[in-house]
C-alpha positions as CSV (number, residue, x, y, z in Angstrom):
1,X,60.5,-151.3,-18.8
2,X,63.7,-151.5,-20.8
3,X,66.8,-153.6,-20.0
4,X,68.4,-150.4,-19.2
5,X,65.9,-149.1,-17.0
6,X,65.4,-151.7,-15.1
7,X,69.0,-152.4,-14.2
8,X,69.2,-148.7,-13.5
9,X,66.3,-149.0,-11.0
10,X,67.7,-151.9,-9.3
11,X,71.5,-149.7,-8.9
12,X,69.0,-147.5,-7.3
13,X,67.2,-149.6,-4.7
14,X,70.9,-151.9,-3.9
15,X,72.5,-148.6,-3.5
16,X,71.2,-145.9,-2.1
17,X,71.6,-146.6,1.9
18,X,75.3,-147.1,1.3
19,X,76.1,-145.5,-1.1
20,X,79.1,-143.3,0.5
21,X,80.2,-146.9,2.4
22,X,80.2,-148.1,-0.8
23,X,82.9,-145.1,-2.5
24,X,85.0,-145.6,0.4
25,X,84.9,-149.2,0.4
26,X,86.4,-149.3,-3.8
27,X,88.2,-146.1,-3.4
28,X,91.6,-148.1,-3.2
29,X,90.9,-150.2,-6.1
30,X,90.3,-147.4,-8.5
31,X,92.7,-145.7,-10.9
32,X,94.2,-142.5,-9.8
33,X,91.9,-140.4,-11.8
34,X,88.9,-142.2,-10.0
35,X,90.0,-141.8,-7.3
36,X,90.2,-138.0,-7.6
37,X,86.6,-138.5,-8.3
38,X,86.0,-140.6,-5.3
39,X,87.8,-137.6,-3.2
40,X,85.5,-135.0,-4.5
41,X,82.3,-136.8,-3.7
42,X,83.0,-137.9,-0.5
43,X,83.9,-134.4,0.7
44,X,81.6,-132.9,-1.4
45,X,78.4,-135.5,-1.5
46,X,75.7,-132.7,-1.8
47,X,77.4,-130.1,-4.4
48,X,78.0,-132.8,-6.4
49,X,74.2,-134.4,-6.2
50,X,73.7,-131.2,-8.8
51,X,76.3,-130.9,-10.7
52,X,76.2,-132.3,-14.1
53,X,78.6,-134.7,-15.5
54,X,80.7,-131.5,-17.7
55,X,80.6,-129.7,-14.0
56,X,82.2,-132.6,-11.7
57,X,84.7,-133.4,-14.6
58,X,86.0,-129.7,-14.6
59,X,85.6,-129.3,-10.9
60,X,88.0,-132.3,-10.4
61,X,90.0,-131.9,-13.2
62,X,89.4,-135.1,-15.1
63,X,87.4,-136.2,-18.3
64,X,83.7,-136.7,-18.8
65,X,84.9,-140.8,-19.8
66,X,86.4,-140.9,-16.2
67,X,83.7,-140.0,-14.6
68,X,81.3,-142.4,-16.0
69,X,84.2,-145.1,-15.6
70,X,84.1,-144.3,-11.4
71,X,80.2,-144.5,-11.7
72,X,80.3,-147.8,-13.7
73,X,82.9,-149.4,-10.9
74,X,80.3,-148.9,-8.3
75,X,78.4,-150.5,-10.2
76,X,76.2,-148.2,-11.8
77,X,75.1,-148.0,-15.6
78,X,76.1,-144.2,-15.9
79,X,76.4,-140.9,-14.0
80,X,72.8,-140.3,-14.0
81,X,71.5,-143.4,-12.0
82,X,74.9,-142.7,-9.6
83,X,73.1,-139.5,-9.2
84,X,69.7,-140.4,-8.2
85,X,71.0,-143.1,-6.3
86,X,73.6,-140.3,-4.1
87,X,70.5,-138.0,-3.7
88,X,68.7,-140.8,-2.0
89,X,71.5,-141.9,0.2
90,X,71.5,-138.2,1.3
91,X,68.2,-137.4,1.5
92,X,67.9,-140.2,4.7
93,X,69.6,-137.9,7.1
94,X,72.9,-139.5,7.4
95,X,74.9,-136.6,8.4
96,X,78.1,-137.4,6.1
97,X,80.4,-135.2,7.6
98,X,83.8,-135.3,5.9
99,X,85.5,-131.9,6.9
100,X,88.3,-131.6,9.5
101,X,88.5,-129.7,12.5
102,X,90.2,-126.9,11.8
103,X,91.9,-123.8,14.0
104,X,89.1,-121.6,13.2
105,X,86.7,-123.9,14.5
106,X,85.1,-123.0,17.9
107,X,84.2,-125.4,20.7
108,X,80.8,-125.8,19.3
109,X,82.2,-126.4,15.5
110,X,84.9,-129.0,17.4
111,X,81.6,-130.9,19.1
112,X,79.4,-131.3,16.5
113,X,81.9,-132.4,13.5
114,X,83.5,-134.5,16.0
115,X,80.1,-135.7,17.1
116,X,78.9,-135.8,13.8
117,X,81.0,-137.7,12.1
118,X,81.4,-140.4,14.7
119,X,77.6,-141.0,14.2
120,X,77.9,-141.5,10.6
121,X,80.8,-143.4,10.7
122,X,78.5,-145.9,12.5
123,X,75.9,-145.9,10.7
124,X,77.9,-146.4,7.6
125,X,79.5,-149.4,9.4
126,X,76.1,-151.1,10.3
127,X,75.6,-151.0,6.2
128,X,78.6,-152.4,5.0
129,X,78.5,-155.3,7.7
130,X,77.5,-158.3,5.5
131,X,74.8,-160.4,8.3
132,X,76.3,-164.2,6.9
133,X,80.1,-163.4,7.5
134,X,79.6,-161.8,11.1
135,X,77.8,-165.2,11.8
136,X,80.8,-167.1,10.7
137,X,83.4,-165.6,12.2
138,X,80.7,-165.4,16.0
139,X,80.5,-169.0,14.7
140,X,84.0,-169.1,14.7
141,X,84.6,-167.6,18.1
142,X,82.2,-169.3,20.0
143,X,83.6,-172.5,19.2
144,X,86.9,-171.7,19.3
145,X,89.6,-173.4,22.2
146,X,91.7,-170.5,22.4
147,X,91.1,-166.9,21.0
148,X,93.7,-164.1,20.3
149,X,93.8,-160.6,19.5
150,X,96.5,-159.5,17.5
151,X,96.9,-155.4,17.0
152,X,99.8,-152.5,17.2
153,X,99.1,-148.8,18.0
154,X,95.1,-147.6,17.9
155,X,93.9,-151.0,16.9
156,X,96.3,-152.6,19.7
157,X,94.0,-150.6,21.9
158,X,90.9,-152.2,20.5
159,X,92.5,-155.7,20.8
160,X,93.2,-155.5,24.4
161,X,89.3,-154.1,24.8
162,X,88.4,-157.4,23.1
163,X,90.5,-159.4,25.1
164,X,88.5,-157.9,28.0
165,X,85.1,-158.6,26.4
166,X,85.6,-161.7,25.7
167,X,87.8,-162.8,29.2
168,X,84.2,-162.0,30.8
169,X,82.5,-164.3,28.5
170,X,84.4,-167.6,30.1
171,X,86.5,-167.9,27.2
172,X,90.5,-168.4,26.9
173,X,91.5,-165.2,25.7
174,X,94.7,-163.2,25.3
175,X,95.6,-159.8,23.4
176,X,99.2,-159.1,22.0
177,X,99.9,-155.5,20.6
178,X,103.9,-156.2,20.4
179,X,104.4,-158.0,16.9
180,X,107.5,-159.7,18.4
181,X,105.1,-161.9,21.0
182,X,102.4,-162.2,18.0
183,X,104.6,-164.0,15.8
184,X,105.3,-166.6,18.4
185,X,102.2,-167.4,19.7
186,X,100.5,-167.4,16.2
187,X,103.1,-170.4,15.4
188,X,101.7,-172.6,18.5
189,X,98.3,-172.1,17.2
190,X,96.3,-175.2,16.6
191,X,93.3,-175.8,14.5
192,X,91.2,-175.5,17.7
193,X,92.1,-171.9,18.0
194,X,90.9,-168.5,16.3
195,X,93.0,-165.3,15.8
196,X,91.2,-162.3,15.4
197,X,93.4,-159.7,13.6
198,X,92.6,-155.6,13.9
199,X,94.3,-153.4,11.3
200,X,92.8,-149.7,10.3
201,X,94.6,-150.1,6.9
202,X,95.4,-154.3,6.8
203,X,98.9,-152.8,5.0
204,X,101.0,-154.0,7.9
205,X,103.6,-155.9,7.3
206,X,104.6,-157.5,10.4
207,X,100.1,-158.3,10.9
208,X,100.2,-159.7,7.6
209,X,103.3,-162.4,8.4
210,X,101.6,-163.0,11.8
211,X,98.3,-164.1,10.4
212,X,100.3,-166.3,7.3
213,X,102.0,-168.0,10.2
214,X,98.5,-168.5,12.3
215,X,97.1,-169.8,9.2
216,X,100.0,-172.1,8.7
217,X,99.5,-173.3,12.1
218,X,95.9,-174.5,11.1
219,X,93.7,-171.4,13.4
220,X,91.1,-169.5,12.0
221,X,92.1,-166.1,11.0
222,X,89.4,-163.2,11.3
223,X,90.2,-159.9,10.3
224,X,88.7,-156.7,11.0
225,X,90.0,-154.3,8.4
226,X,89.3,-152.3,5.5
227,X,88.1,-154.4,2.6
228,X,90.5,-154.5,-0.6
229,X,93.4,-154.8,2.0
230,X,96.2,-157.8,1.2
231,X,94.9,-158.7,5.0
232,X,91.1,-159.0,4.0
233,X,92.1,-161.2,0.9
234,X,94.4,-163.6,3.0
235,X,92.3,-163.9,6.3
236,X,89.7,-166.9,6.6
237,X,87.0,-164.2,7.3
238,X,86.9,-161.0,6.7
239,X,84.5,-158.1,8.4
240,X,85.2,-155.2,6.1
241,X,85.6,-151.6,8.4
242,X,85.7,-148.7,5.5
243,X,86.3,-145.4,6.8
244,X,87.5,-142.4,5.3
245,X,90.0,-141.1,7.3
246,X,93.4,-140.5,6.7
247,X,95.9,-143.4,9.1
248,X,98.9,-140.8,9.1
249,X,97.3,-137.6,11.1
250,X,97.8,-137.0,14.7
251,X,95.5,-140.4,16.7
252,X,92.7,-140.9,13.8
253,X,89.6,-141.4,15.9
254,X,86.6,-142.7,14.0
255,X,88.3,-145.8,13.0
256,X,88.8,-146.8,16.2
257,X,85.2,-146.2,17.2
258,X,84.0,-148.3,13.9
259,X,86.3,-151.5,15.0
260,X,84.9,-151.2,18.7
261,X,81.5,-151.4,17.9
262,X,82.4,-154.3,16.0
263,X,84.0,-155.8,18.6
264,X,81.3,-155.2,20.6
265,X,78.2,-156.9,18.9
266,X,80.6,-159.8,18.1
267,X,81.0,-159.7,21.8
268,X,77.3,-160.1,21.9
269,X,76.3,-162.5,19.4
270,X,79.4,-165.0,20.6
271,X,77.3,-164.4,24.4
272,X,73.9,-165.5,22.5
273,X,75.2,-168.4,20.9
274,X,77.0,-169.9,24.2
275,X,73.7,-170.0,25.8
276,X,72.2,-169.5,28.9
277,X,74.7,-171.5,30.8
278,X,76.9,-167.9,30.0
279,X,74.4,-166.1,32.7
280,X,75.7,-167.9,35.5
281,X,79.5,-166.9,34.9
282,X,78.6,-163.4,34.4
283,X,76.7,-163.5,37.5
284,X,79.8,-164.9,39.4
285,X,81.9,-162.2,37.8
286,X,79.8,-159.3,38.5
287,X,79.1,-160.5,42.1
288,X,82.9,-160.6,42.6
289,X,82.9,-156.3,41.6
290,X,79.8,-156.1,44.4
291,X,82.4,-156.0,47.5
292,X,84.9,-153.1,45.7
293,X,81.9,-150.5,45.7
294,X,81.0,-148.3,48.3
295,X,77.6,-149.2,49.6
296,X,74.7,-146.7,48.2
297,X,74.8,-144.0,51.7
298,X,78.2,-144.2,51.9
299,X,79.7,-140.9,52.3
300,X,83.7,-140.2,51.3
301,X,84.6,-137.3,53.4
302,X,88.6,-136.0,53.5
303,X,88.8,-137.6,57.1
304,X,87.4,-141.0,55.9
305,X,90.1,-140.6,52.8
306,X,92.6,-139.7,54.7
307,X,92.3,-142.3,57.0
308,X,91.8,-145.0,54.5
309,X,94.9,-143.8,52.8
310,X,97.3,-145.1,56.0
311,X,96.0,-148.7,54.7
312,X,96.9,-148.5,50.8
């Protein structure tokens, strides 16, 4: 086997899983005319598994030269191993949806894009996740004195979850969403302590001075954000979250879900590595919920509610 072919076949077998992770993950770092390119096969991955080089140029409106530039910054040798490598990535099942919900849609349509791309957006997540960084920044966590959750609007949501995660796991934890309160508490950070940052884009201005002053401070700064961000280059560690979805429509939804499920197996590999002394504080905590629940028989009429209602 050639040179050539052989560094074709290995584009193939590094590339095929994630290959759509992958376009979204460089789609920022491309030229504009790539990134045209980019567009066009990630809403269009299975047209443009059999289109020929001539027929994706003129369908986006660029030159054959660009085309084989956007397959050579994924890495590939040309457009033909890019091609075998995106019919593979297809051909697993992953249901790549990338079309919005639009007013013609029915309840059924709504449900299954919804559905649909929520799935996919996970499993594109579980790819791009690189195994040695999540240990670091669990690592990281586990050890740390103090943790903090920095995040503003969606992802100030998904800091606040964190915080509650995490509060269960016997660990000194605290969530800021107003940037006001983050820069001040990032400033009495000490190197004992870990922030861990949440931005959909990591273009923020006022997350990207409140992580320059934690690091200042000597913490730890983990970042959960898309990859080529200014955030992701100055954070300590970075777990990448790619998703195509556009920040400014109406309460973007699948890059929320992406940075909870993060948040959740960090949750759970931070519980593994405290050990088995953890069990007996989560038994403590979830006996303390025991009390608050009716007992299994217990019926809630409207006379039992009403008369429970003089007492709250």
């Amino acid at each position: 086997m050639s040179a050539v072919a052989e560094k074709a076949s290995g584009d193939y077998l590094a590339s095929s899983d994630a290959l759509v992770s992958r376009i979204t993950a460089v789609r920022l770092s491309l030229r504009p005319s790539e990134q045209r390119v980019a567009a066009y096969v990630l809403g269009q991955p299975n047209r443009v598994a059999h289109m020929a080089i001539a027929e994706l140029a003129e369908a986006v409106g660029v030159t054959d030269p660009t085309i084989a530039r956007f397959c050579q910054a994924l890495g590939f040798t040309g457009y033909k191993a890019f091609k075998v490598a995106l019919a593979k990535s297809l051909a697993t099942g992953v249901p790549y949806i990338h079309t919005d919900v639009s007013a013609q849609d029915s309840c059924a349509d709504v449900i299954a894009k919804v559905f649909d791309r929520s799935i996919a957006t996970l499993i594109a997540l579980r790819n791009q996740v690189d195994p040695k960084v999540f240990e670091r920044a669990a690592d990281a966590i586990a050890g740390a004195r103090r943790v903090e959750f920095y995040g503003v609007g969606n992802s100030g949501v998904v800091a606040m979850d964190a915080q509650h995660k995490f509060f269960l796991l016997g660990m000194h934890t605290v969530a800021y969403n107003d940037p006001h309160w983050q820069v001040q508490s990032a400033a009495l950070l000490t190197p004992e302590d870990v922030v861990v940052a949440i931005s959909r884009t990591g273009r923020t201005r006022d997350m990207i001075q409140t992580c320059d002053l934690a690091q200042r401070a000597g913490a730890t700064v983990i970042v959960i954000t898309e990859r080529a961000s200014q955030l992701a280059k100055l954070a300590d560690i970075a777990l990448a979250v790619d998703v195509d979805e556009d920040p400014d429509v109406y309460s973007p939804m699948v890059g929320r879900l992406a940075q909870l499920a993060l948040v959740d197996a960090l949750a759970v590999a931070v519980a593994l590595k405290r050990g088995p002394e953890l069990q007996a504080t989560l038994r403590r905590a979830k006996e303390t919920l025991v009390a608050k629940r009716e007992k299994e028989g217990d019926m809630l009429t409207p006379l039992t509610l009403a008369a429970r209602s003089r007492w709250i």
